[in-house]
N, C-alpha and C positions, 0 to 999 in steps of 0.2 A: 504493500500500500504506500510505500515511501515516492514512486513515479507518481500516484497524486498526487501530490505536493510539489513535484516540478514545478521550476521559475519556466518552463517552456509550453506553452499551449499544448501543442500536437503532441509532445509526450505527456500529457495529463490525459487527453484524449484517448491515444493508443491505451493507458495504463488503462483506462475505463471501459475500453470495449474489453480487453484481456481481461479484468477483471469480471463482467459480464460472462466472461465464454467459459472462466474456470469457475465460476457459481454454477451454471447450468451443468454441470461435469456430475457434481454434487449438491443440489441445493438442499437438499437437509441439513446437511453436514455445515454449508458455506453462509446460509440466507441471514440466520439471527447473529453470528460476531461477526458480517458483515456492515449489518446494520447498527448494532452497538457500537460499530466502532466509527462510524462514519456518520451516523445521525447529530454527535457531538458536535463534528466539526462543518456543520454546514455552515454556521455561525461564526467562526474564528476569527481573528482579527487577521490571519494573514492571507490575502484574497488568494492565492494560488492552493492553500488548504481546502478554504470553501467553494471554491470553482470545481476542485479535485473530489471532492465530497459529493457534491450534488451530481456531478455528471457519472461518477461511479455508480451512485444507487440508483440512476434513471438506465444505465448498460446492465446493470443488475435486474432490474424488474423487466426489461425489453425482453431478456434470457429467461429469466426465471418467473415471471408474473403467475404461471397457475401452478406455482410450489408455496409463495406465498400465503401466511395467515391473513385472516382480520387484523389481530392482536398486531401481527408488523405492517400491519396497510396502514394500521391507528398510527401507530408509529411513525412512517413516512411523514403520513400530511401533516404531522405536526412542525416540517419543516418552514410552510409559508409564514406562519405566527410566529418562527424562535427569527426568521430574515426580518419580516417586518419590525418585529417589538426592538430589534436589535440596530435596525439601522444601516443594512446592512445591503438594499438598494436603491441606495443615493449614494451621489460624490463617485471617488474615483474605483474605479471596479464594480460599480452597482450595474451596469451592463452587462457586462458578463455573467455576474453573481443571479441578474433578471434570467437573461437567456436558459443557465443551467435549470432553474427552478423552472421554469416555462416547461424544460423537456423531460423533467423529473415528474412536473403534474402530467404532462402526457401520456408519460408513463402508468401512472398512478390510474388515471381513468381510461385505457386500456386493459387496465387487468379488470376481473372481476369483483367489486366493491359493493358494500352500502354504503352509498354516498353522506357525509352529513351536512348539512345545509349552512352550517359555521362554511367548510370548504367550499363550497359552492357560490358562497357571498365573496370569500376572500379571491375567489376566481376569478370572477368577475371584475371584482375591482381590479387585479394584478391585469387582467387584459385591457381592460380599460385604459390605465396607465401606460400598457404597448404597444397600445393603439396609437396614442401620440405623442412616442418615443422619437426621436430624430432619426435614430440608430434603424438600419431596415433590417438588421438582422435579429433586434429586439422584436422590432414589428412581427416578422414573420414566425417566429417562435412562438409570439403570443394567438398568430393565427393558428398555429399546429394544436395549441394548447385547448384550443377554444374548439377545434375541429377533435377534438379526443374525448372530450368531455362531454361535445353534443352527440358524436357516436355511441358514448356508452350508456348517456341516459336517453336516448331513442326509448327506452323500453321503459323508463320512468317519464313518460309524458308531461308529468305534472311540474315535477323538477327544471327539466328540459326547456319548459316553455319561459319556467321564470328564469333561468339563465339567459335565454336568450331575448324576452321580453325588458330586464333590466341590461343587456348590453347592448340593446337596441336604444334604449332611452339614454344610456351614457354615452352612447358615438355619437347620437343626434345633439347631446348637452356640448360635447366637444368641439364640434365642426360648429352650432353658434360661436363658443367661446374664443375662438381661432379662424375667424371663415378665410384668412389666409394665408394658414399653413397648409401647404403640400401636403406634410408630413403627416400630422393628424388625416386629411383628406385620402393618402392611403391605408392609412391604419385602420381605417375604419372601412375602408373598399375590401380587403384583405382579411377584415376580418367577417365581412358579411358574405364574402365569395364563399 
């Protein structure tokens, strides 16, 4: 786990899919001290920790999503509450730090879940936020994020409809607030695409 922590992107990346592929090897064996040991550090103060953390457990659950529990899905989502409270997407690295967490929720609702409606508020807003990001690779994360969530609650209708009823009313509040940013203007295209 020390290549998450690389000062180098692509080698936190690589470490993250390899990490992914030797969970799936063994995920009983691998799933819960993977996540003990990496749920800490989503939060860390050193951004190449938390960038290495998040994109670890999102290659993880990609691999292993129907080995996972409830008890560690609980676990996962508890990461957007420890990023938010913490501060931890603003200032310098909060894009990156965005981005990870975007493909960790995708993750997260691609597996099989009981969604809880705390997450699904927090979702909303974190896409809303990515929506009028400047950054297009925020943007576009937050469209995956938003495209993973409304696939898995297709079959929770009710859910589903107020996710996407309250992201409709935030892109709409956005594009007033900004009628001319670009940026906002595809973030909000991208994310209704």
């Amino acid at each position: 786990h020390v290549s998450l922590q690389h000062w180098d992107l692509q080698i936190r990346e690589l470490a993250a899919e390899s990490l992914g592929n030797i969970v799936a090897q063994d995920p009983a064996a691998c799933i819960q001290p993977v996540i003990d040991t990496l749920v800490p550090k989503v939060a860390d103060l050193d951004l190449a920790t938390r960038h290495g953390a998040l994109t670890g457990l999102a290659c993880m659950l990609k691999t292993s999503h129907s080995h996972i529990t409830q008890e560690q899905r609980d676990k996962l989502t508890t990461a957007p509450s420890i990023l938010i409270s913490e501060g931890c997407l603003k200032g310098r690295g909060g894009e990156l730090t965005r981005c990870a967490l975007y493909q960790l929720l995708e993750a997260v609702f691609n597996t099989d879940w009981s969604h809880g409606s705390q997450l699904i508020h927090i979702v909303k807003n974190l896409a809303l936020e990515g929506a009028a990001n400047l950054n297009e690779s925020v943007r576009l994360a937050a469209a995956a994020m938003i495209r993973g969530a409304s696939s898995q609650l297709s079959a929770m209708e009710e859910a589903r409809s107020a996710l996407l009823q309250g992201l409709l009313s935030g892109l709409s509040e956005l594009a007033k607030g900004d009628p001319d940013s670009r940026a906002t203007a595809r973030g909000a295209a991208t994310m209704l695409g």
